[in-house]
C-alpha positions as CSV (number, residue, x, y, z in Angstrom):
1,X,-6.7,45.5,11.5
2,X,-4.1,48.3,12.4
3,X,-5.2,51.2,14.4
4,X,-4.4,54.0,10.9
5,X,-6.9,51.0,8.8
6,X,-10.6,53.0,8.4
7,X,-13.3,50.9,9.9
8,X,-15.9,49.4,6.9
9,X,-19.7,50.0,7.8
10,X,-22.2,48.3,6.0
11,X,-25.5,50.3,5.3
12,X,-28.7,50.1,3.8
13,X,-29.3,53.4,2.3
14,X,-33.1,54.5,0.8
15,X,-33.8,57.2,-1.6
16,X,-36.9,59.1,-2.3
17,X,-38.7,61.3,-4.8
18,X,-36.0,63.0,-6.9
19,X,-33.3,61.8,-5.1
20,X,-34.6,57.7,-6.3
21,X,-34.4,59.5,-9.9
22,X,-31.3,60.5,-10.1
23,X,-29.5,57.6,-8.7
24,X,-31.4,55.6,-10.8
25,X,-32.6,53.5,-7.4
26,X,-34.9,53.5,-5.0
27,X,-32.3,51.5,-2.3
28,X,-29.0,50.3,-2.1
29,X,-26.6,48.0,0.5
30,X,-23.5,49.1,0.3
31,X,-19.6,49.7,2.4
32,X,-18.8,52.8,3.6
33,X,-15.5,54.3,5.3
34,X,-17.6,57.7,5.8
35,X,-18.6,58.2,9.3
36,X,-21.3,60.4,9.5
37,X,-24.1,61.2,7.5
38,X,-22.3,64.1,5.9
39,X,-19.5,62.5,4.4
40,X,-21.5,59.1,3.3
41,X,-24.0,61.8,0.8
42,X,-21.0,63.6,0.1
43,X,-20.1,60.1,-1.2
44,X,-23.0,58.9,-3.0
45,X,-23.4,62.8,-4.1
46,X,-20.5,62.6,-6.2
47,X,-20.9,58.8,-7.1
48,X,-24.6,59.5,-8.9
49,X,-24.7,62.8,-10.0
50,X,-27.0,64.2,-7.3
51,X,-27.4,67.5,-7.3
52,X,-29.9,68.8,-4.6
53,X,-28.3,70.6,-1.8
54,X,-28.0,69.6,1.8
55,X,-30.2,72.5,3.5
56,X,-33.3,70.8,1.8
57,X,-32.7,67.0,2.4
58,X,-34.2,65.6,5.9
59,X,-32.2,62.1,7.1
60,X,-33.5,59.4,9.0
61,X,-31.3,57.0,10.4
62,X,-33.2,53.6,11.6
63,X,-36.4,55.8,12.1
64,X,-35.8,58.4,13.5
65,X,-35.0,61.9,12.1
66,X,-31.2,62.9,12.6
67,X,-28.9,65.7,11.8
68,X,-25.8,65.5,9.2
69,X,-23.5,65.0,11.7
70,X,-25.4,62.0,13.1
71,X,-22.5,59.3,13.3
72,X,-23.1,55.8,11.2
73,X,-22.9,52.5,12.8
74,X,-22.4,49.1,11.3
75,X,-26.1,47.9,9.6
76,X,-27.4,51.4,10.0
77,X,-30.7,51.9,7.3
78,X,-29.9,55.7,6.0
79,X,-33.0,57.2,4.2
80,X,-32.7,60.8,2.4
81,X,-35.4,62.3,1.9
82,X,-35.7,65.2,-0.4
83,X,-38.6,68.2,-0.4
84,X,-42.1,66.9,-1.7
85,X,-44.2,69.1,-3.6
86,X,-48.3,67.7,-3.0
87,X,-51.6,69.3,-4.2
C-alpha cells in the first residue's frame, strides 16, 4: 500500500432507539476509511437517512464512553446511542 492509499478499518457499529429505526438495523460490520468517530456518522448519516444531530448522540467505543473526535482503530465496536425518553 502507498503512503497517499487511506488505511481500511473494519468496525462493528450498534445502533439504538431511534437511531436502530432509521437505519433499519440494530448492528452492522462494515469498512471504513473515516478516522474518527466524527467522520464514520457523518458517513452512515448520509448513507441511511439519519437525521438526529450530533449534540444529543453519546458514543461508546469498546465500552467506554468517548468524544467525536475519539480516533477508530481496526475491529473497534462503535455504539451510538441516541436520547431515551422513560416513564
Amino acid at each position: 500500500m502507498s503512503p497517499s492509499e487511506p488505511i481500511v478499518r473494519q468496525v462493528r457499529l450498534r445502533y439504538f432507539a431511534v437511531l436502530r429505526e432509521r437505519a433499519g438495523i440494530s448492528s452492522e460490520e462494515r469498512e471504513t476509511i473515516s478516522t474518527t468517530v466524527e467522520e464514520l456518522y457523518d458517513e452512515i448519516k448520509e448513507e441511511k437517512g439519519l437525521d438526529l444531530e450530533k449534540k444529543f448522540i453519546r458514543i461508546a467505543c469498546n465500552g467506554d464512553f468517548v468524544d467525536f473526535n475519539y480516533s477508530l482503530s481496526d475491529g473497534d465496536e462503535v455504539v451510538f446511542i441516541p436520547p431515551v425518553a422513560g416513564g
